[in-house]
C-alpha positions as CSV (number, residue, x, y, z in Angstrom):
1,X,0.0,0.0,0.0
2,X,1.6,3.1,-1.3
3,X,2.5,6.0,1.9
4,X,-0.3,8.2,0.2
5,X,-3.3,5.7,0.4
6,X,-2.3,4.7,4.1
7,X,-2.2,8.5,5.2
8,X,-5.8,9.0,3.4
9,X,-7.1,5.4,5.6
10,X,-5.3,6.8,8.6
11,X,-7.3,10.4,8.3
12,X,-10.5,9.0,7.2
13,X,-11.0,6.4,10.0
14,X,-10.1,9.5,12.4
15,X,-12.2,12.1,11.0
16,X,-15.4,9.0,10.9
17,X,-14.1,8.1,14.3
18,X,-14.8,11.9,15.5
19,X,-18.0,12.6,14.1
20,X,-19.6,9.1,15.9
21,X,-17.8,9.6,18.9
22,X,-19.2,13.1,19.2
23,X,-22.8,11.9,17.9
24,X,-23.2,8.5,19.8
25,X,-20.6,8.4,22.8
26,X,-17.3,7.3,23.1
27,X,-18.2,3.9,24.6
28,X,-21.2,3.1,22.1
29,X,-19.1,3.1,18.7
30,X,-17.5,-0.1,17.7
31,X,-14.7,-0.6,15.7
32,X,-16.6,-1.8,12.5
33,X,-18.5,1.1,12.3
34,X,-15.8,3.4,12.4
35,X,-14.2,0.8,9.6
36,X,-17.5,1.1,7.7
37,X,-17.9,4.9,8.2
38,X,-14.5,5.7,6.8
39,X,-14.8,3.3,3.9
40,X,-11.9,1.3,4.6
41,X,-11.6,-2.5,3.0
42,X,-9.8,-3.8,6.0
43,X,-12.1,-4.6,8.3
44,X,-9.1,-4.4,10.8
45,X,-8.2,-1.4,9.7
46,X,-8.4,0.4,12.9
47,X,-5.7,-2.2,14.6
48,X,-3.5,-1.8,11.3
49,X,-3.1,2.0,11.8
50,X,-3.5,2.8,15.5
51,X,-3.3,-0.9,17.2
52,X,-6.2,-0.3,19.4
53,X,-9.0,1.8,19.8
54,X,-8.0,3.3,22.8
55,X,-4.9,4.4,20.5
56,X,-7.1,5.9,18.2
57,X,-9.1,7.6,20.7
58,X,-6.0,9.2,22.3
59,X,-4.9,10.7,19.1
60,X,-7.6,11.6,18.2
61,X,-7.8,13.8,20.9
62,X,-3.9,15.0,20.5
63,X,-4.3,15.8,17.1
64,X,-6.5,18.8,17.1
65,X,-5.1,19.6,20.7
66,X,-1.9,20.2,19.8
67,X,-2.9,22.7,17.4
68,X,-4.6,24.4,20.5
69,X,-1.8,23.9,22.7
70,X,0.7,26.4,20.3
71,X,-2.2,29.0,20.2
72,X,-2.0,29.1,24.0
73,X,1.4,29.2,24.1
74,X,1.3,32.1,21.6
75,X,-1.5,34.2,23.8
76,X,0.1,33.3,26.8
77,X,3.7,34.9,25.6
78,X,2.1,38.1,25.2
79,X,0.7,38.3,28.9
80,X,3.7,37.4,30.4
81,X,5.4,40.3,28.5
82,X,2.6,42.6,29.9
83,X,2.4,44.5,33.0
84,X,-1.6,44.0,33.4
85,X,-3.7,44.9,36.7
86,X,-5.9,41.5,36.3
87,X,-3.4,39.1,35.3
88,X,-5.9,36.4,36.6
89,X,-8.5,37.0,34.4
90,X,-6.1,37.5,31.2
91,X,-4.0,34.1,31.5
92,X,-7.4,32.6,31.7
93,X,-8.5,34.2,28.6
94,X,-5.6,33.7,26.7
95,X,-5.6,29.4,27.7
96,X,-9.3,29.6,27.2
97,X,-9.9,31.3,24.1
98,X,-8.2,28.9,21.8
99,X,-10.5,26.0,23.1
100,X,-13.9,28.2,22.6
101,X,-12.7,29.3,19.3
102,X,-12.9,25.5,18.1
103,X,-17.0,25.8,18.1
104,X,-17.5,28.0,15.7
105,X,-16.7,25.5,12.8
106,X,-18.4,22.4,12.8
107,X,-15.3,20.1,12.7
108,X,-14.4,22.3,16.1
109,X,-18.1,21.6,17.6
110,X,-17.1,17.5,16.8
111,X,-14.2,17.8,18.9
112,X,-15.6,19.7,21.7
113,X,-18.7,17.2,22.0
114,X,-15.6,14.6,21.5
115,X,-13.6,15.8,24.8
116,X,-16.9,15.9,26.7
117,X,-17.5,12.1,25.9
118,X,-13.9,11.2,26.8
119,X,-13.6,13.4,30.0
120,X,-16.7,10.9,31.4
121,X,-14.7,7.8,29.9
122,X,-13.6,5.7,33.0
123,X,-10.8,4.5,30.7
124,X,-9.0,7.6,30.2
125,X,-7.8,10.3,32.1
126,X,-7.4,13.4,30.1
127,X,-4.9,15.3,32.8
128,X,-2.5,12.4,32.3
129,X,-3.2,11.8,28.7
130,X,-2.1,15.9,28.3
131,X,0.7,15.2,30.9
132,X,2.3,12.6,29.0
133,X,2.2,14.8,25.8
134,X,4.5,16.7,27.4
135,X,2.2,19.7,26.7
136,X,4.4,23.0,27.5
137,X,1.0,25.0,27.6
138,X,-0.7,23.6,30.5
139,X,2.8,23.4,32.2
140,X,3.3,27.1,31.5
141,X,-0.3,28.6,32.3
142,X,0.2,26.4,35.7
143,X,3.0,27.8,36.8
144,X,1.8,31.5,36.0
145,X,-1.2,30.8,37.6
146,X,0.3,29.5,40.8
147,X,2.1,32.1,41.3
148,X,-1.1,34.5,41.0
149,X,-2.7,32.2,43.5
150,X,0.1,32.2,46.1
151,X,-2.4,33.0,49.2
152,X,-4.2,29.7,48.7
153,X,-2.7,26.8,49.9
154,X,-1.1,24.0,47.8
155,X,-3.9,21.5,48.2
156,X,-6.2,23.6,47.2
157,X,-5.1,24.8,44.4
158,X,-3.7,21.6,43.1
159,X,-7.6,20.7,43.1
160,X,-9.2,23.7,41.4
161,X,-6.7,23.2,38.9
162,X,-8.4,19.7,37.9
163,X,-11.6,21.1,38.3
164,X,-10.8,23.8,36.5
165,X,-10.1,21.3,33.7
166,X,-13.3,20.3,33.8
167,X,-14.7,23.5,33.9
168,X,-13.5,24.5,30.7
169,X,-14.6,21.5,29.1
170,X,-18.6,21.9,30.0
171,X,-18.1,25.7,29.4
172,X,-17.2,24.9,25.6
173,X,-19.4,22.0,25.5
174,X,-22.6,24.6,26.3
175,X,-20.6,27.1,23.9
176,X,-20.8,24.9,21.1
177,X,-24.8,23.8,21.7
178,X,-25.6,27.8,21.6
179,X,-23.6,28.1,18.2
180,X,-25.8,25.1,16.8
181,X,-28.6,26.8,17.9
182,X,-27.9,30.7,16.5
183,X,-28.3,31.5,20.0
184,X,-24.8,31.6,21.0
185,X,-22.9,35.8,21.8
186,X,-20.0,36.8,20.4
187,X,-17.4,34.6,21.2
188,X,-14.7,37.5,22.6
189,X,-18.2,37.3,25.3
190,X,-18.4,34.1,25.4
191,X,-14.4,33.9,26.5
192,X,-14.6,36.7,29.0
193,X,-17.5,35.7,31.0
194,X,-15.7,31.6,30.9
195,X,-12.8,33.7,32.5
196,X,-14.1,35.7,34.6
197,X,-15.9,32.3,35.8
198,X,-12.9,30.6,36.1
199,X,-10.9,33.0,37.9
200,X,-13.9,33.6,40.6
201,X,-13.7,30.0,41.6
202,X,-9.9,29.4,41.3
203,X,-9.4,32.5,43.5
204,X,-12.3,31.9,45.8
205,X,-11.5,32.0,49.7
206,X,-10.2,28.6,50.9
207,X,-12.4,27.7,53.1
């Protein structure tokens, strides 16, 4: 099989993959449909190209992330450089933004729907999956966000920070669903009230 016709199986069963993840649920989609959806010959194609379908999940998930993560790097350079009164609320927006920006195509609105399924999968854990992509983003907004949150203690924080995660997700997830519906604000709205969210609860009194 010549490189070009494996690289066109490999990104159709991903892209069919995607779009019945999103529509039926991560754990409802077998691997023949996604064969049969992508128009692939080998019934085993999914094992061929990704060995499992866990593997595909996971990449499935990098792939388009990735392109997310060097937008937040980007945004976050440019607050670091600044000298800004609310520095909580504009790390937030920049590390949010790129995610929310992903619903207003419909490719974006697959992937969002996507995360939500896999966030609720019991097999995968999405902080680790990101941790073990070695993803210089999340590493970077945490430390700047840290050292904004220096009055709570460690504990704490380390907690908000996953639920913060979380957070984000269901903030894009309801994002998306207003786009679908023509009901959704601008999105530079749509970011700022997610970050003004986020930074209330993150910087919340510890209780």
């Amino acid at each position: 099989m010549r490189k070009s016709t494996r690289q066109d199986t490999r990104s159709a069963l991903m892209q069919s993959a995607e779009r019945l993840f999103a529509e039926k649920g991560i754990g409802t989609v077998s691997v023949k449909e996604i064969t049969s959806a992508a128009g692939a010959r080998n019934l085993s194609a999914v094992h061929y190209h990704f060995g499992s379908i866990e593997a595909l999940i996971r990449e499935l998930f990098l792939e388009r992330y990735q392109r997310i993560e060097h937008d937040r790097l980007v945004r976050l350079a440019k607050v670091d450089a600044s000298s800004s009164d609310n520095r909580l609320f504009d790390l937030l927006y920049a590390a949010i933004a790129p995610f929310l920006e992903t619903c207003l195509d419909e490719k974006g609105r697959q992937y969002v729907h996507f995360v939500i399924q896999l966030t609720h999968d019991p097999r995968f854990d999405v902080a680790e999956i990101v941790a073990e992509a070695e993803s210089v983003s999340v590493l970077t907004l945490r430390g700047l966000l840290v050292d904004c949150l220096k009055h709570l203690p460690a504990e704490i924080l380390a907690a908000r920070l996953r639920q913060g995660f979380k957070i984000n997700m269901l903030q894009a997830a309801d994002y998306a669903r207003l786009v679908e519906d023509g009901s959704a604000p601008p999105i530079e709205d749509a970011v700022r009230e997610a970050a003004h969210t986020l930074a209330g609860y993150l910087n919340a009194p510890a209780s």
